[in-house]
C-alpha positions as CSV (number, residue, x, y, z in Angstrom):
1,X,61.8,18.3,-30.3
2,X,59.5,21.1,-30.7
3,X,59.0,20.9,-34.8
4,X,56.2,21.9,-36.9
5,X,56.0,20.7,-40.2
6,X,53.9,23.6,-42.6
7,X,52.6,23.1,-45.7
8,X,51.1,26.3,-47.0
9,X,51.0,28.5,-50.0
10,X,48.5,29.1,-53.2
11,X,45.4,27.7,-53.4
12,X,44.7,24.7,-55.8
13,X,48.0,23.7,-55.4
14,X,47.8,20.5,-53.8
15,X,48.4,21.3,-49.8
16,X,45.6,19.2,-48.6
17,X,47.3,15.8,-50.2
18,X,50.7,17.1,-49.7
19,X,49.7,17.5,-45.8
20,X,48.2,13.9,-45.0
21,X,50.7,12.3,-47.0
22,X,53.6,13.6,-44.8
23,X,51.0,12.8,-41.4
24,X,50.6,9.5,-42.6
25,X,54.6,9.3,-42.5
26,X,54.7,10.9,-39.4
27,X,51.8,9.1,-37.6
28,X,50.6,12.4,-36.8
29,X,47.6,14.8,-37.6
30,X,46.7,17.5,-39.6
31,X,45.9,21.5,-37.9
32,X,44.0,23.0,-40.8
33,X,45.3,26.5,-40.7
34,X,41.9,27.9,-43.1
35,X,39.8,30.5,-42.6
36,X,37.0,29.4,-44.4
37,X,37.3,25.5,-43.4
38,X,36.3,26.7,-39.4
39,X,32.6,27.1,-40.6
40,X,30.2,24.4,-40.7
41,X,28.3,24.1,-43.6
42,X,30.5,25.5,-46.8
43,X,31.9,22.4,-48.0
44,X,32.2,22.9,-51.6
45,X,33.1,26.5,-52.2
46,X,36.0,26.2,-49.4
47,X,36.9,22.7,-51.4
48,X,36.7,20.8,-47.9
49,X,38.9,17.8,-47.8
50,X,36.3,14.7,-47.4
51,X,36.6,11.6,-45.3
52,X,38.3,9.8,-48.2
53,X,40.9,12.4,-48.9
54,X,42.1,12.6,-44.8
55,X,42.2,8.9,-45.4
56,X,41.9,8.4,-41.8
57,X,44.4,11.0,-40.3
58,X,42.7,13.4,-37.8
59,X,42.4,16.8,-39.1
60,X,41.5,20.0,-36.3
61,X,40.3,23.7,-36.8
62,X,37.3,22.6,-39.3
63,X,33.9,23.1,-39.3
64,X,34.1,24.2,-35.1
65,X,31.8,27.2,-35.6
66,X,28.3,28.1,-37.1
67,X,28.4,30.0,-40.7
68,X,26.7,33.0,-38.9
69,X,29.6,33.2,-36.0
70,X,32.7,36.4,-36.7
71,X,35.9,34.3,-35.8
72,X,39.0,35.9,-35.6
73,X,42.7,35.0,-36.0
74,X,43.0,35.5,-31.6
75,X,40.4,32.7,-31.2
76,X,41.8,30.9,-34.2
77,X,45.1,30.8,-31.9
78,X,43.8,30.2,-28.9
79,X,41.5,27.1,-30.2
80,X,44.4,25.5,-32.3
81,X,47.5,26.2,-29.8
82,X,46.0,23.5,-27.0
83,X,46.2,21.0,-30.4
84,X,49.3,22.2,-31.3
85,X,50.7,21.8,-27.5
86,X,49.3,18.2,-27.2
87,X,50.6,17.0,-30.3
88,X,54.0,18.2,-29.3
89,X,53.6,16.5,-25.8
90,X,52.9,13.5,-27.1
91,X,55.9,13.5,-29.4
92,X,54.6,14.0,-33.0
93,X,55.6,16.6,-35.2
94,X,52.3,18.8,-36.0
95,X,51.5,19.4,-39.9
96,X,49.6,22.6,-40.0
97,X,48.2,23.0,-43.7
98,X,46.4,26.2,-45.2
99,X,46.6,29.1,-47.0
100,X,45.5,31.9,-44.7
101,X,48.6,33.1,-43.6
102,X,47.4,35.3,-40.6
103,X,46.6,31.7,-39.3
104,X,49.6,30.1,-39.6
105,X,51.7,33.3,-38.5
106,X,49.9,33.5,-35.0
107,X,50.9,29.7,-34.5
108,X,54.5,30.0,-35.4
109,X,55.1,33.8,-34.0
110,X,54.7,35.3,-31.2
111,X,52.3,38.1,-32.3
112,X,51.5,40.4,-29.2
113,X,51.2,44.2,-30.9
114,X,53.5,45.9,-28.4
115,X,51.2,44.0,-25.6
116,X,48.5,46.7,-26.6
117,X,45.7,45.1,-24.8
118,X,41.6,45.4,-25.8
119,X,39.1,48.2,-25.2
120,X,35.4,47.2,-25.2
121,X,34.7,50.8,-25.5
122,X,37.1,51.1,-28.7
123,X,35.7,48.2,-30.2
124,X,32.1,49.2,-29.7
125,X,32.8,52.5,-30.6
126,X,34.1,51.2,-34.2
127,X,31.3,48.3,-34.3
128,X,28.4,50.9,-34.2
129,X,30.2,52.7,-36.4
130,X,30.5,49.6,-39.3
131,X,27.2,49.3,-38.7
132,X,25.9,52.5,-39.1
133,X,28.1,53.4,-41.9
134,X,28.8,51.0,-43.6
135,X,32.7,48.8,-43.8
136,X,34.2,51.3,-46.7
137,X,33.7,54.0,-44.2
138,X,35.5,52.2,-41.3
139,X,38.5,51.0,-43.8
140,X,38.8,54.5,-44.9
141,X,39.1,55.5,-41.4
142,X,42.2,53.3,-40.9
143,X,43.9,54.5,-43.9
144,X,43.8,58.0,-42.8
145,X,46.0,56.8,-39.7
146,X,47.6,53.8,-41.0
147,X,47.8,53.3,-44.5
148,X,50.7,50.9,-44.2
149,X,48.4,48.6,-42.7
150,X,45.2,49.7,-44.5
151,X,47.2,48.2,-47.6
152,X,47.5,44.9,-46.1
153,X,44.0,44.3,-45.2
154,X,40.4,43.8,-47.3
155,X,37.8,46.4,-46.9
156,X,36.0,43.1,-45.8
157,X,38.2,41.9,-43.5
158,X,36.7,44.1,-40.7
159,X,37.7,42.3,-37.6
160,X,41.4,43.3,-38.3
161,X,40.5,46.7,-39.8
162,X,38.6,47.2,-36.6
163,X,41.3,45.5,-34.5
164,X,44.3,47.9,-35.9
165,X,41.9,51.3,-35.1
166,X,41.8,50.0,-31.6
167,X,45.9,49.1,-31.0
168,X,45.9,53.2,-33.1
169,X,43.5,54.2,-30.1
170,X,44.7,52.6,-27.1
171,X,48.3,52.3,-27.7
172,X,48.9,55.4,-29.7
173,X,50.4,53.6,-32.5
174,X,49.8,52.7,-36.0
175,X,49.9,48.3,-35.9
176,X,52.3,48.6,-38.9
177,X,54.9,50.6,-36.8
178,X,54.8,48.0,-34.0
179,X,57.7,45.4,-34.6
180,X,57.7,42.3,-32.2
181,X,60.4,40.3,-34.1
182,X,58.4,37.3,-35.0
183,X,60.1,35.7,-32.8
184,X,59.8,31.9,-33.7
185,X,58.1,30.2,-31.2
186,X,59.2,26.6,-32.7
187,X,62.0,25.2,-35.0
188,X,59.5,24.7,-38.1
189,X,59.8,23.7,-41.5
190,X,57.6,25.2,-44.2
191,X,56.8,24.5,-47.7
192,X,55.0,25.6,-50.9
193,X,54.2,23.9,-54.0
194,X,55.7,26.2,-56.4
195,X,53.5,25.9,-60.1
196,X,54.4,28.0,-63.2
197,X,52.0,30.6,-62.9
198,X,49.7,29.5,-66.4
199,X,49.9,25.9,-64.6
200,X,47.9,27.2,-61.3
201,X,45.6,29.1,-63.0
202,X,44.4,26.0,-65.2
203,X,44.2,24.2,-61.8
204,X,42.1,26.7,-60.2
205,X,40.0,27.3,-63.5
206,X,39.5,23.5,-63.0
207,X,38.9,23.9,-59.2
208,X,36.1,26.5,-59.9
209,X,34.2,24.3,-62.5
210,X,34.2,21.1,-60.0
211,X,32.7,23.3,-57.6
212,X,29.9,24.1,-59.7
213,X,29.3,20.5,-60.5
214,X,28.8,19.7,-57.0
215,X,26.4,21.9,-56.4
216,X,28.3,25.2,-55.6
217,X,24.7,27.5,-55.8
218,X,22.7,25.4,-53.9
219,X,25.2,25.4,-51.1
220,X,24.7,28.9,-51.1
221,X,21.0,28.7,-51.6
222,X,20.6,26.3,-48.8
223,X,22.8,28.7,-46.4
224,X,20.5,31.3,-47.0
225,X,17.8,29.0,-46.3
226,X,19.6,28.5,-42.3
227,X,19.6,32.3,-41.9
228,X,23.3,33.1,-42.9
229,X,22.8,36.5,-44.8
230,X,25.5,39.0,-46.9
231,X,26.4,40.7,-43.5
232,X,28.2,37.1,-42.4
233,X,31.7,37.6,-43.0
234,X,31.5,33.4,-44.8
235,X,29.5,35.6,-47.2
236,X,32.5,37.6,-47.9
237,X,34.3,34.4,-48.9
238,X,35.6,34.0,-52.5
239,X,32.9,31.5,-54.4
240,X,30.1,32.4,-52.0
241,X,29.8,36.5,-52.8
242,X,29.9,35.7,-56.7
243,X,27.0,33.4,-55.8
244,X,25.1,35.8,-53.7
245,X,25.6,38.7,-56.4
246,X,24.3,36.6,-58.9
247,X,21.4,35.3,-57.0
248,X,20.4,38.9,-56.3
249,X,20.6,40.7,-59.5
250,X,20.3,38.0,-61.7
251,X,23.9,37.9,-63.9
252,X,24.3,33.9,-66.0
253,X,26.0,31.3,-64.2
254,X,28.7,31.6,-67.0
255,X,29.9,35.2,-65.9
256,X,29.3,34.1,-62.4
257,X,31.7,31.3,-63.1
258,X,34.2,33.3,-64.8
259,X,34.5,36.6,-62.0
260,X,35.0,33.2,-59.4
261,X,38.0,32.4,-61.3
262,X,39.2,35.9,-62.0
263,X,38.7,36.4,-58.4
264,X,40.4,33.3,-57.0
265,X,43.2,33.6,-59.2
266,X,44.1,37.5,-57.8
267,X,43.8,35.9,-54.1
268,X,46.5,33.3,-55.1
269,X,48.8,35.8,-56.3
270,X,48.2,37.7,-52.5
271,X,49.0,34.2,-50.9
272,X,52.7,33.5,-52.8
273,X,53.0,37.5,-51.6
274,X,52.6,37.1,-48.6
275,X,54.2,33.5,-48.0
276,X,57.2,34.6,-50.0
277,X,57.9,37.1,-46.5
278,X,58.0,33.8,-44.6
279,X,61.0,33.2,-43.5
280,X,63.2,29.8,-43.9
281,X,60.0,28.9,-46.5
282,X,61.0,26.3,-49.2
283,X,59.4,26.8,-52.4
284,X,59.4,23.2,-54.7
285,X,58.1,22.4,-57.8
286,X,55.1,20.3,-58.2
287,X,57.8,17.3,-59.5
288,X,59.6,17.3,-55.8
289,X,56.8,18.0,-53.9
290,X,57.0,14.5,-52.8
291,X,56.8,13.3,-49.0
292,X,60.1,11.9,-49.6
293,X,61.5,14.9,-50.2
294,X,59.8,17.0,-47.2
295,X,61.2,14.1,-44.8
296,X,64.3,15.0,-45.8
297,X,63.9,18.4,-45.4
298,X,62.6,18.0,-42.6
299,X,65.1,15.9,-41.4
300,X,68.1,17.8,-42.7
């Protein structure tokens, strides 16, 4: 039976237990569908699961790349879909756990872009350009042809800004008119931990201050150190910019603090957007978010 068992949604909400309690069950392992857990090296900003807290069930897709390497959601798929296949050959039902959604959609979907293939040229083209002007300028360029998409993506995030110029260039199409179905690719089951808004927040508030005592800055301090810089796109991850602007121009570590949780708390409202679109998605509250009860769901 080709079944996937997802555990997804907000962060702060629990996913990470919720994942390796239902492998356990399972006797399976755990696909980490993060984009921040890939690199090597940010640990307490990305709030890593540790040894103790896989308690001994395999997890994949973290810390497989240096901090200073650009990963994209292609290679994410084409790294974690071997894992994904072997798991299923060897009859276990794969828990994939995250909250970057991108991630978990190129698993479950079948995410070709109208088969609009690469162009080095294209690419190149827009690279020199991000370099030379700057990643505002390049964003601004895709909202002038594809706002729909522009909308959906951080000015950040400029592998996919990048990516959707180049299926506007070579296939003559903006990526947000391009429908491929989503055709499931597996019979899955996914689920989100469902807190009352105030509830999540006061988790993540709590999140953000356990960071800190572990020694949030001098992670960052120390990846500076290595030769990671504010260009990296890891840089550009929640936790580790606030640190960086703060080491730079000098704010307190309480506003630093507080602008983390502000921050975090606006990217968990973008995550229960955007999982709320997936479809067949159970959302429970933290009371039945019990193995027991995704078993039976699963089961059902």
């Amino acid at each position: 039976m080709n079944k996937l068992l997802v555990i997804c949604g907000a962060t702060a909400t629990g996913k990470t237990d919720l994942a390796v309690d239902c492998a356990l069950k399972l006797n399976s392992e755990v696909i980490s569908a993060d984009s921040q857990l890939i690199y090597k090296g940010l640990s307490i900003g990305t709030a890593k699961p540790t040894a103790s807290e896989m308690r001994g069930v395999k997890h994949h897709m973290i810390d497989i790349v240096e901090p200073t390497y650009e990963y994209s959601v292609s290679e994410y798929a084409r790294d974690a879909q071997p894992i994904l296949s072997g798991l299923l050959s060897d009859g276990k039902i794969p828990v994939i756990c995250g909250g970057t959604g991108f991630y978990i959609n190129s698993l479950l979907f079948d995410l070709s872009y109208g088969n609009i293939g690469e162009s080095k040229e294209v690419r190149q083209y827009y690279t020199k350009l991000l370099d030379e002007k700057g990643k505002e300028y390049v964003y601004n360029l895709l909202k002038k042809v594809d706002a729909e998409t522009a909308k959906k993506l951080h000015v950040n995030d400029t592998k996919r800004v990048i990516r959707a110029l180049e299926i506007f260039e070579v296939g003559g199409k903006k990526k947000s008119d391009i429908f491929d179905g989503q055709k499931a690719k597996y019979d899955y089951l996914a689920v989100a931990i469902d807190y009352p808004r105030e509830e999540l927040y006061d988790r993540i508030n709590r999140r953000v201050d356990i960071m800190f005592e572990r020694g949030l800055v001098d992670e960052v301090k120390s990846l500076l150190k290595s030769g990671v810089t504010e260009k990296n796109r890891c840089m550009q991850a929640i936790g580790y910019k606030e640190v960086l602007n703060c080491l730079n121009n000098g704010n307190n570590e309480s506003t630093m603090r507080d602008i983390i949780k502000q921050n975090t708390r606006r990217y968990a409202k973008r995550q229960i957007t955007f999982f709320k679109r997936l479809e067949g998605i159970v959302w429970l509250p933290p009371s039945e978010a019990t193995v027991e009860k995704v078993l039976e769901l699963l089961n059902g």
